[in-house]
N, C-alpha and C positions, 0 to 999 in steps of 0.2 A: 193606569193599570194597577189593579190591586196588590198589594205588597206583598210578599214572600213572609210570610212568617210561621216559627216553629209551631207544629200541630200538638206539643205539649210540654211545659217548665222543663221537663228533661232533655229535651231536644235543642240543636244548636243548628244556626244559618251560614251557614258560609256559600259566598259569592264574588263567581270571577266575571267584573265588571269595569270593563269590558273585557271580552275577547280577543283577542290581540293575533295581530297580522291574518285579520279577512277583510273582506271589504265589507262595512256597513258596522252598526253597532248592537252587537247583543250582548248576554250574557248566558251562564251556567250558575245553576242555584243547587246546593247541596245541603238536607237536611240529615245530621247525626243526633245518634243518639249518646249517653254521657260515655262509653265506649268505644265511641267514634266509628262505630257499626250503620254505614246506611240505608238511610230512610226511604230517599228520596232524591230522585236526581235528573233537573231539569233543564233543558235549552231553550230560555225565553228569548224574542225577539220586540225589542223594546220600541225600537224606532217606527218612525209611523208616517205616511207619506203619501198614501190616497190616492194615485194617478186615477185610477180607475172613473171617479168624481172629475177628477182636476180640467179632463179632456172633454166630457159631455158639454156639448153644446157649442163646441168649434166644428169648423166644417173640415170635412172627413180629407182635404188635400195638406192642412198640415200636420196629420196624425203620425208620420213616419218620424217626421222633423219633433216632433214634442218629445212623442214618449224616449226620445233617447237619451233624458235630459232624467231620468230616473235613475242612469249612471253614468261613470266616468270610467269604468272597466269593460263594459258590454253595450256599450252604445249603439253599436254595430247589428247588432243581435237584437235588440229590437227596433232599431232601422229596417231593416232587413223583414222579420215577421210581420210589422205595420204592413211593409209595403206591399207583401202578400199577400194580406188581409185588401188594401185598396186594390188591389190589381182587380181582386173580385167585383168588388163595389163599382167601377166603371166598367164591367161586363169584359174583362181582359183574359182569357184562359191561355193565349201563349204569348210570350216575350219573342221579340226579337235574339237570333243567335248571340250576336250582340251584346244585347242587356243580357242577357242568360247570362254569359261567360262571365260579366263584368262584374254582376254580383256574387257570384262564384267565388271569384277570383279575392271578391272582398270578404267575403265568408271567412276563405281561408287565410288572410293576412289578420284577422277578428282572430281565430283562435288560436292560431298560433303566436302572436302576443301575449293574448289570455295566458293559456297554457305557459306560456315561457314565465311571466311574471307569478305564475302559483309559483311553480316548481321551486325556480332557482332564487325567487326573492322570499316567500314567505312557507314554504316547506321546507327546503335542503338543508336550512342550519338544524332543524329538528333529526331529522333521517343520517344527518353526519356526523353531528357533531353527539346525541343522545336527548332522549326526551327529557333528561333531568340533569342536562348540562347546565354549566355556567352560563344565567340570561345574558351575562354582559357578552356574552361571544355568540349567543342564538340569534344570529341576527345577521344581516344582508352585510355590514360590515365585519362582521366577524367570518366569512366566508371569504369577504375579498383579500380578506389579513391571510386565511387558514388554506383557501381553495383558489384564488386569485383566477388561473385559466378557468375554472367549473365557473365562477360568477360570472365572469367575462363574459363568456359565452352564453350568457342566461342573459346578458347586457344587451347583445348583439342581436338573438332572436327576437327578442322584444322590440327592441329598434326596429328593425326586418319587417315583423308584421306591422307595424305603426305606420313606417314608410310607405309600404301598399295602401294602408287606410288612406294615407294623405293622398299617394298620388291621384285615387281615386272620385275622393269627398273635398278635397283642397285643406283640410284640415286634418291632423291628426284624431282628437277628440272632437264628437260630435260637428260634422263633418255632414254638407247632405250632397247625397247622389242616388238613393233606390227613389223613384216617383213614381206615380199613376201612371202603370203602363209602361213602365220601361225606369231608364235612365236618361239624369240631365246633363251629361258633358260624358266626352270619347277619352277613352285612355290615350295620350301622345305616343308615335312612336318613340320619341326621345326620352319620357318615364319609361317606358316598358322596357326599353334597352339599359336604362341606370339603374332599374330594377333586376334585370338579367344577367349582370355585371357580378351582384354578391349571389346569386342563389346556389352557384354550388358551395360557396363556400355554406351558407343556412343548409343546405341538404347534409354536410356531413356532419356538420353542428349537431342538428338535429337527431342523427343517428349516433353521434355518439352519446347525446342524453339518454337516446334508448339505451343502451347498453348500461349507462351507469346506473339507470333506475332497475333494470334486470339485476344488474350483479347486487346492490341494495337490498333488494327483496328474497332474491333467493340463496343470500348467505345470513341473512336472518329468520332463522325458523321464528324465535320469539313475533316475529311482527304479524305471524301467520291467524293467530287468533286474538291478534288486539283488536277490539272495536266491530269483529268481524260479524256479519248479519245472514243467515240464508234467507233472499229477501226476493221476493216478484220484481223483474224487471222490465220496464217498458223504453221504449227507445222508434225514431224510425228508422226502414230501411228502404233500401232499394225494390224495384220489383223483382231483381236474383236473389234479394239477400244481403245484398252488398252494404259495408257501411256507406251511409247519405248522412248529407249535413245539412242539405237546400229543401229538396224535393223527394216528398215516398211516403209510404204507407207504414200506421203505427203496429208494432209486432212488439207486442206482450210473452213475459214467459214466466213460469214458476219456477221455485228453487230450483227444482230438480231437472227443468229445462224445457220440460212440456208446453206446448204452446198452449195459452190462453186467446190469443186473438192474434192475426199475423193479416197485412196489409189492410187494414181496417183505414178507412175515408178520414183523414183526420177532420174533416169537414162536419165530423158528425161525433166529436167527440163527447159530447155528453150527451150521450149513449152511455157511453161507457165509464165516465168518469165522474168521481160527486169531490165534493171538499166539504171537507168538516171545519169547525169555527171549535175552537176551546177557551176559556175566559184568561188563561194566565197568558195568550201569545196574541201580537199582532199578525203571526203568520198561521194560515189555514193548511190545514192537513189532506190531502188529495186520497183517494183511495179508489179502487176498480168496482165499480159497482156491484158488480156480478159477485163480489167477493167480499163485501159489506167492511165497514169500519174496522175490525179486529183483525184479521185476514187482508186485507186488499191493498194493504200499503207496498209500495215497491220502493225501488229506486230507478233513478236517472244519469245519465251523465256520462265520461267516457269506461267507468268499469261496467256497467249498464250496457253500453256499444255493446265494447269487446265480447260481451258474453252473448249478448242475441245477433251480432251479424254472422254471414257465414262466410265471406268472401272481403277481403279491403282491393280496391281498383288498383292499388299503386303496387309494383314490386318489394319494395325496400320494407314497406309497414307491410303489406301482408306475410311478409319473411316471420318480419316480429311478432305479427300477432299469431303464425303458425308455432313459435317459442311461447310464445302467453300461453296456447293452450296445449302446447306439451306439457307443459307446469302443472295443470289444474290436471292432467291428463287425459283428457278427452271432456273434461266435466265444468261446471262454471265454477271458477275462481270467486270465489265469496268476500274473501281475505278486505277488507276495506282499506287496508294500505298497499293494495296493490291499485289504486285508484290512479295511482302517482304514474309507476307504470305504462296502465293503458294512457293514461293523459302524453306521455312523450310518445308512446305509437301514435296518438289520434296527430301529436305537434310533426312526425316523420311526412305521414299522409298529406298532411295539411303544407310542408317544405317538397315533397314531389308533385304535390297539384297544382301548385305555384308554377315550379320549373314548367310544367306542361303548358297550364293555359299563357305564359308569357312566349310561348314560343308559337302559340296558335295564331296563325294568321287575323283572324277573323276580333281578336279583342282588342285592335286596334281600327274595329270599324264604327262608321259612324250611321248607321242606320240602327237607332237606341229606343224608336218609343213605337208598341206596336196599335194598331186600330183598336181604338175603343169602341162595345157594345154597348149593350143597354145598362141605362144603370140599375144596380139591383140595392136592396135593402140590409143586405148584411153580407159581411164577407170576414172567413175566419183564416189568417197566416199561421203556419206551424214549421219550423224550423225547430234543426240542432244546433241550440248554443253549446261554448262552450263546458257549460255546467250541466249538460240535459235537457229535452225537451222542452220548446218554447212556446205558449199558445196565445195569440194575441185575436181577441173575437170583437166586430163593432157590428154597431147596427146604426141607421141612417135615417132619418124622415125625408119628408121631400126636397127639402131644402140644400140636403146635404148636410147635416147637421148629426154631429155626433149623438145619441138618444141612450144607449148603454154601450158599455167597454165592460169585459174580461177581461183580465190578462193571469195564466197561472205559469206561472214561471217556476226555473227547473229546480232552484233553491227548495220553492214549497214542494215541490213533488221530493224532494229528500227529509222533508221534516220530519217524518217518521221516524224514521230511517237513524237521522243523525240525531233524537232524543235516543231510540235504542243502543245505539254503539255509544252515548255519552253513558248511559245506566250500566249499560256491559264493561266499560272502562272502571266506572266509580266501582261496582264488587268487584274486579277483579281487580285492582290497586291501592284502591285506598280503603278499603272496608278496615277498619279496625286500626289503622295505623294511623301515627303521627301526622298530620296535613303539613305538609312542604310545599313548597313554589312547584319542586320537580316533578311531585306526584301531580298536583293541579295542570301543570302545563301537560301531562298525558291527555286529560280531559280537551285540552284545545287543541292537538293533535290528533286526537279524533275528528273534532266536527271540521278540522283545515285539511283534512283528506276528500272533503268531498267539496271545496272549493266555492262555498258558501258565498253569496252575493247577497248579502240581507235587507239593503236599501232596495235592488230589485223587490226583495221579495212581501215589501208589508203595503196591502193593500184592504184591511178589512174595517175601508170605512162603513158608519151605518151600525156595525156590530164593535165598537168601542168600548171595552167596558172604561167606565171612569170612577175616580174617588175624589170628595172632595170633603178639606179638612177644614173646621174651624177651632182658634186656639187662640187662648187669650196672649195679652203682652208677655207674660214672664212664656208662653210656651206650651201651656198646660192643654190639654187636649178637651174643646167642650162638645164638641157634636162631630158626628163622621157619618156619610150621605155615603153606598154604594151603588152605581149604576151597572150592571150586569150586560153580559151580552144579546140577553133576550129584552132589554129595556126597564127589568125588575128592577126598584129603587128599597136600596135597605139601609135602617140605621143599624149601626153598633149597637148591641142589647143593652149593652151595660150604660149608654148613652140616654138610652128613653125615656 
């Protein structure tokens, strides 16, 4: 990737690399000037990792099983959209109740671990303790020292949802059980009853994080315009409305709340959705068509939910999310640290869905894989991870044989988004002042509100830009070769 360097002698590069407590490796580049007035202020994603290539030319029954190997946090979540993606592929349009529930059921033990491991391991010491606290105490053990029951309890949900993964997949991480057409093994009644055992204790867990993330947010006015974006949001829903996390239709909306598209086929999404390629990032920029590059960037994820569904199924989260939009007052909550928030309503949701389907007769059955039709040539899975909208799209030859893969994942549907709130950060804190650790970690407190999974997110093999340096023994620099993202090859002028 091309190096970051000052656009003039008076200019200066500072760079936080890496970004610390997300999952995956990027960084933030900030260009001042000799006033330390900003220039420029970027979120590169460095890491590079190709699935998209990696998969072509395996045959389409171990798709669910590979790409979950793209993470160790979200494994689940693209288990899960593969398999939605093959269910088409073998001509499958309905699961057994069965398989329905079971993935479900996995769904929500998926995000609510996620969610539990944002909040309480890699956001809470920033929101408790201060953005420009002492690093030796911003940290998961400085909570357990400071907050001992809050971390606890962030221990325990996490466990929780890990537990259901396992019971489900046999393994905690990467773990297989969504297949062609259903599922490969029955939940036991003996898991679903040791599972049944803690869940009220997770239900009140859970609702107490909602509360703590409420009383957080709305006794700090300041947090109300950090970072904050009026930005297009796209998310699916139900066909009432309702927040979905499995199955429904994508429902788009403007700042202001206005539908742009509402139960749209996600089957047919590019239609409506393009990605753009820029030469400083491994990750691609997603944007709504109809609304062209400048305009059409949204976001995703659970503050994305909260503001475009109009109903949550569950009592307990729909309570809170009618308090969410008291708050905004009737209006969408912008606020980007209130991301945090809706994340423990979507973790309440996800701790009463639980209790339900464990009590449902029917997810301890064993009739798991339903009649397969014809096979077809391409079949595209969309799921709500826990980071936002997940799209996983293949296509097949006759063989069975993987021919091209998509995948855009919810990280890049926020890249916009979280370059905008890093540049809204940098003027509004550090323009002109002294560069501190403190001030800098507001920068990474922005892009860790929206839950960033960056190793998911870098897939733009083909368009790699590259450099490559030749330098004699002592170091000295004789020739520099750039490769662009269009395949343009340039020397350094001063090199010719």
């Amino acid at each position: 990737m091309p190096p970051d360097t000052p656009s003039s002698p008076n200019t200066r590069r500072i760079a936080i690399d890496p970004i610390s407590r997300v999952e995956g490796h990027g960084k933030i580049t900030l260009l001042l000037d000799a006033d330390n007035h900003i220039q420029e202020a970027r979120l590169h994603i460095v890491e590079f990792r190709g699935f998209e290539k990696f998969i072509q030319g395996r045959p389409y029954w171990e798709v669910s099983a590979l790409v979950q190997r793209l993470c160790g946090i979200c494994p689940v979540s693209h288990q899960l959209a593969a398999a939605k993606a093959v269910d088409q592929l073998v001509g499958v349009e309905q699961l057994t109740p069965t398989a329905s529930k079971l993935r479900r059921l996995l769904h929500f033990g998926q995000i609510l671990q996620s969610h539990a491991l944002h909040f309480f391991h890699l956001s809470s010491p920033d929101l408790l303790f201060g953005f420009g606290s002492d690093p030796m105490q911003r940290n998961i053990v400085g909570m357990l020292r400071q907050y001992p029951d809050i971390a606890l309890k962030g221990v325990k949900l996490r466990k929780y949802g890990q537990q259901i993964i396992e019971a489900i997949t046999g393994k905690r991480i990467h773990g297989i059980a969504a297949i062609a057409g259903g599922m490969n093994q029955p939940l036991t009644p003996g898991k679903r009853d040791a599972l049944l055992k803690d869940s009220a204790d997770i239900l009140t867990w859970s609702q107490d994080a909602v509360t703590l993330n409420e009383q957080i947010h709305t006794s700090h006015p300041e947090h109300y315009a950090f970072a904050t974006l009026h930005s297009n949001y796209l998310g699916m829903t139900g066909g009432k409305g309702e927040l979905e996390f499995y199955h429904g239709g994508l429902r788009a909306r403007a700042a202001t709340g206005a539908y742009l598209f509402d139960q749209f086929d996600y089957r047919d999404y590019q239609q409506i959705l393009r990605e753009e390629v820029r030469a400083w990032s491994y990750m691609k920029f997603p944007y709504l068509l109809e609304l062209g590059t400048e305009h059409g960037w949204y976001r995703v994820g659970p503050l994305a939910r909260m503001n475009n569904c109009d109903v949550i199924s569950t009592p307990q989260a729909e309570a809170a999310r009618k308090r969410f939009k008291e708050f905004g007052q009737g209006q969408f909550v912008h606020h980007t640290l209130a991301y945090h928030w809706a994340r423990m309503i979507e973790a309440l949701h996800c701790a009463e869905s639980i209790q339900q389907l464990l009590h449902d007769a029917e997810i301890t059955g064993t009739e798991l894989m339903a009649e397969k039709g014809d096979k077809r040539p391409e079949g595209i899975g969309v799921i709500e991870a826990p980071r936002g909208t997940l799209f996983h799209h293949y296509q097949i030859n006759e063989e069975g044989l993987i021919t091209q893969a998509n995948l855009m994942v919810s990280t890049t549907s926020n890249n916009q988004a979280m370059n905008e709130s890093v540049r809204s950060v940098a003027n509004a804190y550090l323009d002109g002042q002294e560069i501190t650790e403190g001030l800098l970690n507001h920068l990474e407190v922005a892009v860790r509100a929206y839950d960033p999974c960056l190793s998911c997110a870098t897939h733009a093999l083909g368009k790699m830009p590259l450099q490559v340096e030749l330098r004699n023994v002592e170091g000295v620099l004789l020739d520099q070769l750039t490769k662009g993202v269009n395949g343009d090859v340039r020397r350094r002028p001063e090199l010719a």
